[in-house]
C-alpha positions as CSV (number, residue, x, y, z in Angstrom):
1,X,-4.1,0.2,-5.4
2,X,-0.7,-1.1,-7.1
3,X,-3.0,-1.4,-10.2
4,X,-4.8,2.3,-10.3
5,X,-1.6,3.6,-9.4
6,X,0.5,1.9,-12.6
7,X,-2.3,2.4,-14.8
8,X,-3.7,6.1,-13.6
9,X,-7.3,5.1,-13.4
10,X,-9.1,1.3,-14.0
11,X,-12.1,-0.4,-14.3
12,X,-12.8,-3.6,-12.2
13,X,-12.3,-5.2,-15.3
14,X,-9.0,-4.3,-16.0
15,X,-8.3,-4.2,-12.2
16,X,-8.7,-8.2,-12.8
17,X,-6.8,-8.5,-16.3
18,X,-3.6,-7.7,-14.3
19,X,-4.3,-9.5,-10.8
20,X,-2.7,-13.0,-10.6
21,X,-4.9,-16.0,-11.9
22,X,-4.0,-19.0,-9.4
23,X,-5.6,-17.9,-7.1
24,X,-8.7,-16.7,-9.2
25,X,-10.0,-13.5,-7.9
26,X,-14.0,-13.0,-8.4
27,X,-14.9,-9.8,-9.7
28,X,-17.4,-9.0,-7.2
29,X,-14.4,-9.5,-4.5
30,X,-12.3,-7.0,-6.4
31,X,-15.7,-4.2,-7.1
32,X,-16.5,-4.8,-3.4
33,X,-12.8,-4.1,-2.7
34,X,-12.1,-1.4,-4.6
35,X,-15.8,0.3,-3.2
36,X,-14.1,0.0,0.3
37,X,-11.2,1.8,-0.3
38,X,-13.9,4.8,-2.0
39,X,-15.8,4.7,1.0
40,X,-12.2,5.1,2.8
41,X,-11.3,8.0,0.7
42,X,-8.5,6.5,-1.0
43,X,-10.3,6.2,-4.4
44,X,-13.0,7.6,-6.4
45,X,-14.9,6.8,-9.2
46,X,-16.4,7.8,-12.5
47,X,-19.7,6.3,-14.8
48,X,-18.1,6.0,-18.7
49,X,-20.7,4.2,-20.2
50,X,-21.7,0.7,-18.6
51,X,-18.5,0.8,-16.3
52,X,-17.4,2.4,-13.7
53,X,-13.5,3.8,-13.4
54,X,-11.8,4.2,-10.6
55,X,-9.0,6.6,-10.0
56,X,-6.6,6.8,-7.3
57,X,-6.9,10.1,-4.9
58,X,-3.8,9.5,-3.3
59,X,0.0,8.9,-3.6
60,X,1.8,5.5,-2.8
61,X,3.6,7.6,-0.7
62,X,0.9,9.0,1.5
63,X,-0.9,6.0,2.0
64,X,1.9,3.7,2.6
65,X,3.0,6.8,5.7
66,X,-0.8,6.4,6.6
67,X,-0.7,2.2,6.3
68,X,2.6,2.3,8.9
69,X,1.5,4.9,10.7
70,X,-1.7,2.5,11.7
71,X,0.7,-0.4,12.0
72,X,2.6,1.2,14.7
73,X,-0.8,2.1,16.6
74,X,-1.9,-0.9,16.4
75,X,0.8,-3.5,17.3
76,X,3.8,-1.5,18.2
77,X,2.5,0.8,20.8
78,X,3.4,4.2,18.6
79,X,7.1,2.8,18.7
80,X,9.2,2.8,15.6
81,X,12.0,0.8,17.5
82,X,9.6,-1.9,18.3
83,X,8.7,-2.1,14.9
84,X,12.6,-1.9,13.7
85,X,13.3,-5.0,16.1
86,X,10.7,-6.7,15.2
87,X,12.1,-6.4,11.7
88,X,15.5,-7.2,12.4
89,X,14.2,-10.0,14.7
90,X,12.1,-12.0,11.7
91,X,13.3,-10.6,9.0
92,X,17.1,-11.5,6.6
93,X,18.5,-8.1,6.0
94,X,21.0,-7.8,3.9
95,X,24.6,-6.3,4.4
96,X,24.1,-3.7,2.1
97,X,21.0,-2.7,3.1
98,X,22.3,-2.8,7.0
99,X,24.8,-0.3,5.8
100,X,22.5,2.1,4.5
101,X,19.9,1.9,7.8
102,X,23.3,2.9,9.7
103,X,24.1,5.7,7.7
104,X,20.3,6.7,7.5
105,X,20.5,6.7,11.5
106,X,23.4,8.6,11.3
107,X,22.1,11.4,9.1
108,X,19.2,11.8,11.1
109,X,21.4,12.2,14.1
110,X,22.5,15.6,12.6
111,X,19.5,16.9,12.3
């Protein structure tokens, strides 16, 4: 998704051009992957010629509310605390970004 979203639209091809060598990817793993997410609705594609393109059909934002929004279903019982201590548990945070989860906290206490 990284890819379609930095580039607007993509074949598999040029999906692969900018995907890390070591490891190699196959091509068929990344057509088969990015035919998952079409059948998900997060993609769709067009025929130009002999290739196929694919084109994002939504945001990084949407699907990254949609990817923790599954998260917490899944392993944190709908609980964004859990999640949070989980974070703070395995995670180094730094001091600068502990200060701006405090003030964000603190904001959304106003509201």
């Amino acid at each position: 998704m990284d890819v379609l979203w930095q580039k607007g639209s993509a074949t598999v091809g040029e999906v692969m051009a900018v995907l890390p060598d070591d490891p190699p990817v196959a091509y068929n793993t990344v057509q088969t992957t990015l035919r998952i997410l079409e059948q998900k609705g997060y993609v769709r594609h067009t025929k130009s010629n002999r290739a196929f393109i694919f084109t994002p059909l939504v945001g990084r934002g949407e699907a990254s509310g949609s990817a923790v929004s599954h998260l917490l279903s899944q392993f944190f019982q709908n609980s964004p605390k859990l999640l949070v201590l989980r974070i703070l548990e395995d995670q180094r945070v730094e001091s600068q970004q502990l200060e701006r989860i405090k003030k964000m906290i603190e904001e959304s206490r106003v509201l």
